[in-house]
Each structure stands twice: as C-alpha cells, then as structure tokens.
N, C-alpha and C positions, 0 to 999 in steps of 0.2 A: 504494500500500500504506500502512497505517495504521503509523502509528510507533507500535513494540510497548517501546521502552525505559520500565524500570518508574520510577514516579515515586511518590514519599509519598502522593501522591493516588491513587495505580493501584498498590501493591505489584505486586511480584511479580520472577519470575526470565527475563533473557532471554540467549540464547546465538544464535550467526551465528556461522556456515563455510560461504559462501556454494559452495564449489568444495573435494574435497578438497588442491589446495594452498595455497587460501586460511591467513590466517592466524585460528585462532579469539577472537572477543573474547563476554564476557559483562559485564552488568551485572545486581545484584541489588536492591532495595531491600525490607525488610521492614516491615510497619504498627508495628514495636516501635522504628522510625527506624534501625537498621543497613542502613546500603549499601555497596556493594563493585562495583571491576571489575576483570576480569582480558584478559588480553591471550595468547595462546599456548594450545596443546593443553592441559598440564600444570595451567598455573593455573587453564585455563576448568575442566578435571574439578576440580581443587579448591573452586574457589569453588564449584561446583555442589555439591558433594559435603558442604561447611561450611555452606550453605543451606538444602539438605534436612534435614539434619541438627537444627540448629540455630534457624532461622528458618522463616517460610513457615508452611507446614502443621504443623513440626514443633512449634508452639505451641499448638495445636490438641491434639495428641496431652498434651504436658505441662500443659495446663490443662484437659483435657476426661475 
C-alpha cells in the first residue's frame, strides 16, 4: 500500500482506525504550510473537523 500521510508536497488530510478498537490517529498538512496530528477518537474528529473547516478545500471556498 502507498503511504497516504500528507506531506507539503502532497497536502492533504489522512485518518486510520485500522479495527474498531484500534486506536484512531490522523495527520493533516495544508498547501498554506499548517500541519497537525492527533492521536485518539476525540482529537482525530477534531483535527478533522478544524481542517475542513479551516484549511484544505476550505481555502478554496474563502478565496474563490
């Protein structure tokens, strides 16, 4: 499998809970240079949620 974590060069948003008693971890990088990772159910919806939000696509929408 290709390694999906985002990098400066490859933005983007990646999340893994591989089993649900896994534990969930995400990593985010934005083209605007914000990154972030979280570690747990809680934080991974957060980060995701401040992502979307914020970065990502949501630059698109603010500048477009």
């Amino acid at each position: 499998m290709a390694d999906l974590t985002p990098t400066p060069d490859r933005p983007g948003l990646h999340v893994s809970k591989p089993s649900p008693s896994a534990t969930a971890t995400a990593s985010a990088v934005c083209h605007c240079g914000a990154s972030a990772t979280a570690t747990g159910d809680d934080q991974v919806r957060a980060l995701v949620e401040g992502y979307t939000a914020n970065h990502g696509p949501a630059h698109a929408r603010k500048n477009g």
